[in-house]
N, C-alpha and C positions, 0 to 999 in steps of 0.2 A: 504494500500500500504506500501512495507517496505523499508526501504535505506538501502541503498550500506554499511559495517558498514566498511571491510576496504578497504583506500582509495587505488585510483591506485599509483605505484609505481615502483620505475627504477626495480624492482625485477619481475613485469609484464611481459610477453609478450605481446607488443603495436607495433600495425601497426599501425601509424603514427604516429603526434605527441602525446608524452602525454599531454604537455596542451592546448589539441585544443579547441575549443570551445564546440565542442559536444564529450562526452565519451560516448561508449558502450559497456558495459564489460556484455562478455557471460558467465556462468559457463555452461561447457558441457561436453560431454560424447562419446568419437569415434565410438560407438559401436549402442547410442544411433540413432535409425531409424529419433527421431524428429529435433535432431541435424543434422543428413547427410540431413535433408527436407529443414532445415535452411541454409544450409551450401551456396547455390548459392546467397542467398540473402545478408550475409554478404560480400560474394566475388563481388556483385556487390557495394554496399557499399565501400571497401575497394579501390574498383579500379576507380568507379567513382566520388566517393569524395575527394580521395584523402587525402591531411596530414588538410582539413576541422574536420577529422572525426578521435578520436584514437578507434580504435575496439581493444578489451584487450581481449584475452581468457585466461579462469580458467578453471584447470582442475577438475571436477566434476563426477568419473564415479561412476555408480552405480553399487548396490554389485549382481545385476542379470545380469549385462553383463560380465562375463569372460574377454574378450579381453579388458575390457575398460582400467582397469589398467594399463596390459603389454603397450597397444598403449602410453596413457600416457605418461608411463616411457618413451618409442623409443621416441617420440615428446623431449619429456623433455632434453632427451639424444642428439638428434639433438639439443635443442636449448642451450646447454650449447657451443655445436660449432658454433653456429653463424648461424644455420640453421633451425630454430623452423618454421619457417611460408610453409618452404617448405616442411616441414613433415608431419605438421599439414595440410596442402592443398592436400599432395599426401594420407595422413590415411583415410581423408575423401572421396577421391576421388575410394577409393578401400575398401569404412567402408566394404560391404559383404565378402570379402578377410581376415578378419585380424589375425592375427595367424604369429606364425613363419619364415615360408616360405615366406610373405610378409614383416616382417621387415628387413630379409636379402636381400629382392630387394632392398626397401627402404634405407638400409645404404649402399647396391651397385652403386645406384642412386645420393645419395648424398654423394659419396668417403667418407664414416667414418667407423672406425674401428667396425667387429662386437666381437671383442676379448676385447675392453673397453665396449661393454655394456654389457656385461655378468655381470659385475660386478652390474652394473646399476640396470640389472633386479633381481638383489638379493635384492636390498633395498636400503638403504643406503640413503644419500642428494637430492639424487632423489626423492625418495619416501618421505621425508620429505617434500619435496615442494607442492606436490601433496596433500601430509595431510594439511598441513596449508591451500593450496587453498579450501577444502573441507570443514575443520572448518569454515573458514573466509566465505565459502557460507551458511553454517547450521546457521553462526551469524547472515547473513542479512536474513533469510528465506527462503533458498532458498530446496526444497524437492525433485527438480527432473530438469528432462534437456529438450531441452533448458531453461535455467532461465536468463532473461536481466535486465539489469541497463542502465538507461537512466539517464545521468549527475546526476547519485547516488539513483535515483529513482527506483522502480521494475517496469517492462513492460511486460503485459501478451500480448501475441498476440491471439486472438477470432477469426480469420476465414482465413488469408492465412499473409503468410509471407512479400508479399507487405507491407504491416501493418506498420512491420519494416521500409522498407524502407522510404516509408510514414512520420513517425514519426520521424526518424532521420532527412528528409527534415526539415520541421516544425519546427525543433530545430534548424536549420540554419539557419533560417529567424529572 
């Protein structure tokens, strides 16, 4: 089993508190099918645990999904306005959509300029972050998506994504 190598941090995107009792930091991938399979399980998480639970996404896309990247970046971009979790919620909600045409709904959706992420999707502090999240997943071992941490610990899930939920219980008790 491998730990978490770096720790969470106000530089995170953390839906709830960060020093809650139980952390669950995902590295994942928009494009990723196993992540979109994960994706209700953490949102019940999120919504029914409340600020008990900080779920932390990393960005993780892999170099066989096209879209993962550009998504990324659009998330990233929303979350630099104070809008990451709504991005991250509507990317996953349309991962078979993702391309172009979709991140202009997307920043239509959430009133943000699509003439500031131009620049965005050139590179730049964006993409920078995105590398670091990647690095920091390749230092705890992480190979592919979903990949979890359980209060710093790696958590594979073997047969349905209940699993999760499950096991974050557990760590509440």
């Amino acid at each position: 089993m491998s730990a978490l190598h770096v720790p969470v941090s106000a530089a995170d995107h953390v839906y709830g508190l960060r020093n809650a009792a139980v952390v669950l930091v995902e590295y994942g991938d928009y494009q990723c099918p196993y992540c979109g399979l994960a994706e209700p399980t953490l949102q019940r998480i999120r919504q029914e645990l409340g600020d008990r639970v900080a779920v932390v996404f990393r960005n993780f896309p892999l170099p066989m999904h096209a879209q993962a990247l550009p998504a990324a970046l659009v998330a990233e971009f929303a979350g630099q306005n104070d809008r990451f979790w709504k991005a991250h919620d509507w990317l996953y909600s349309h991962q078979t959509a993702l391309g172009p045409p979709l991140y202009g709904q997307l920043l239509q959706t959430l009133q943000l300029s699509p003439e500031e992420l131009e620049p965005a999707m050139a590179g730049g502090h964006l993409e920078a972050r995105i590398r670091a999240d990647i690095s920091g997943g390749e230092r705890s071992g992480v190979d592919g998506t979903p990949a979890f941490f359980l209060n710093g610990e790696s958590f594979h899930i073997h047969h349905s994504h209940d699993e999760l939920y499950e096991v974050v219980l557990r760590a509440l008790r």
